[in-house]
N, C-alpha and C positions, 0 to 999 in steps of 0.2 A: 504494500500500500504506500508505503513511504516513498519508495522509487518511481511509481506509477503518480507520484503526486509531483513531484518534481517538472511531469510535461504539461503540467498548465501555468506552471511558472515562467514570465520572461528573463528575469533576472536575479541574483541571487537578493536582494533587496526582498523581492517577491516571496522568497523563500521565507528568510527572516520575520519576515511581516507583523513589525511592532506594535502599529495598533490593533491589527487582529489578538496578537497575543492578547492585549491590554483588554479587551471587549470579554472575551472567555475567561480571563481572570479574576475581571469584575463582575461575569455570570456568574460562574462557578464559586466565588467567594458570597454574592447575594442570595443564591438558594442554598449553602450552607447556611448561611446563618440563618436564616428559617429554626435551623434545628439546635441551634447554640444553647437555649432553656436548656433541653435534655443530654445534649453534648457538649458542654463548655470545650471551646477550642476547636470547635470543627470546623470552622473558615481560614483557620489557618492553616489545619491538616489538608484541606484538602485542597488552598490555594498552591501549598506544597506539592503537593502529589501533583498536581495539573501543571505546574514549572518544571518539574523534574522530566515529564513525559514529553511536554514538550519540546525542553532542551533537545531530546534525545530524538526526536524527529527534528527538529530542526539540523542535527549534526548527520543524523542521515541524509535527510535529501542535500543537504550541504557537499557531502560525498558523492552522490549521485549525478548532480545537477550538471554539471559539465559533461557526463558519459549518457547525458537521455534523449533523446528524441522528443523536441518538442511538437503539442498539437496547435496545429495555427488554427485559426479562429476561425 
């Protein structure tokens, strides 16, 4: 999935894609906290986990992205 996401990327910028991250961190952290009553500290658990994963897609397709075949438009 990660290599196959790379070909709708134009650029490695695209790849990166900072406010995309910033949008899913601030989803991901707002419907945790929903549940922070019964889990104290869940929006940071899992604003965590959702940086870690993404890092790591991001350094994939970073790998990738110069050997893929991009899809034109």
């Amino acid at each position: 999935c990660v290599r196959d996401a790379t070909r709708f990327k134009l650029d490695e910028f695209q790849v990166a894609a900072p406010a995309r991250q910033a949008q899913v961190f601030a989803r991901v952290r707002e419907l945790a906290t929903r549940h922070e009553q019964n889990f104290p500290g869940l929006s940071d658990i899992v604003e965590s986990a959702y940086r870690a994963l993404v890092a790591g897609f991001i350094a994939g397709e970073g790998r990738f992205f110069h050997d893929t075949e991009r899809l034109t438009p």
